[in-house]
C-alpha positions in Angstrom: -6.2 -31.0 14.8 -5.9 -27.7 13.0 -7.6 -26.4 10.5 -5.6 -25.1 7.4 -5.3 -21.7 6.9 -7.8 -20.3 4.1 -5.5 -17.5 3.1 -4.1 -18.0 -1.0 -1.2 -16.1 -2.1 -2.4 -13.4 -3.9 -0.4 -15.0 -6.9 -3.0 -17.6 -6.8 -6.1 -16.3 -6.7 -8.6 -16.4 -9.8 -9.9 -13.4 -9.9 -6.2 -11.3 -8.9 -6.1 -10.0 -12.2 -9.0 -8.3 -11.8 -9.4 -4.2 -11.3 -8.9 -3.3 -7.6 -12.4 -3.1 -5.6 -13.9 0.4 -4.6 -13.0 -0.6 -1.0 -9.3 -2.1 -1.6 -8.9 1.6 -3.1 -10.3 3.3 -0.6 -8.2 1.9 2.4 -5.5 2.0 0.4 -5.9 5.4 -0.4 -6.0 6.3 3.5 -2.7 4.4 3.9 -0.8 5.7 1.2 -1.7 9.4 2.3 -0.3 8.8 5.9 2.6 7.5 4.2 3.1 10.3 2.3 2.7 7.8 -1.4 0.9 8.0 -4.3 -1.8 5.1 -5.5 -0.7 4.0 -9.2 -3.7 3.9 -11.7 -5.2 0.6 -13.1 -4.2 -1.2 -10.0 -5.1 -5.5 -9.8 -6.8 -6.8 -6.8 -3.9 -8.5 -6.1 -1.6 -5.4 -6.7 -3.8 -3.6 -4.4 -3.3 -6.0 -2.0 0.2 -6.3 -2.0 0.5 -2.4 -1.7 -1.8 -2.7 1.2 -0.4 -5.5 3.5 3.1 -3.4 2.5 1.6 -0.3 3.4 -0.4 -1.4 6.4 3.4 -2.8 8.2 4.8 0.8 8.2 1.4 2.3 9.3 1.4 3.3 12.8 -2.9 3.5 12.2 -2.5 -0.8 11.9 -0.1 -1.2 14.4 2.8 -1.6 12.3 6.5 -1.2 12.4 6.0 3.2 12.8 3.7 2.0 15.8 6.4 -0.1 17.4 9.2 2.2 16.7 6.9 4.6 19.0 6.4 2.7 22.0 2.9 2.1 20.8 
């Protein structure tokens, strides 16, 4: 049997209301500069996430869609 997965939606997790983390800002400050975006102020840890995972599909550094587009 399989186990279920651990992963919440980030519209369900207790503390997503919460400021973004040093490190959620910091990644997604290196994603957002290769996509040529800016990082709004006062982001939520579960904004931040959300602008990652988004961030991180178009990101040829992560494999995304840029990547597959480019043979990579």
């Amino acid at each position: 049997m399989s186990e279920p997965n651990p992963s919440k939606d980030v519209e369900d997790w207790a503390t997503g209301d919460e400021p973004a983390t040093g490190p959620q800002l910091s990644y997604l400050r290196t994603l957002a500069r290769e996509a040529g975006e800016d990082v709004p102020q006062d982001l939520t840890k579960a904004e931040a996430s959300k602008m990652i995972d988004r961030l991180q599909q178009a990101s040829p550094r992560t494999g995304g869609t840029e990547a597959r587009d480019q043979g990579a």
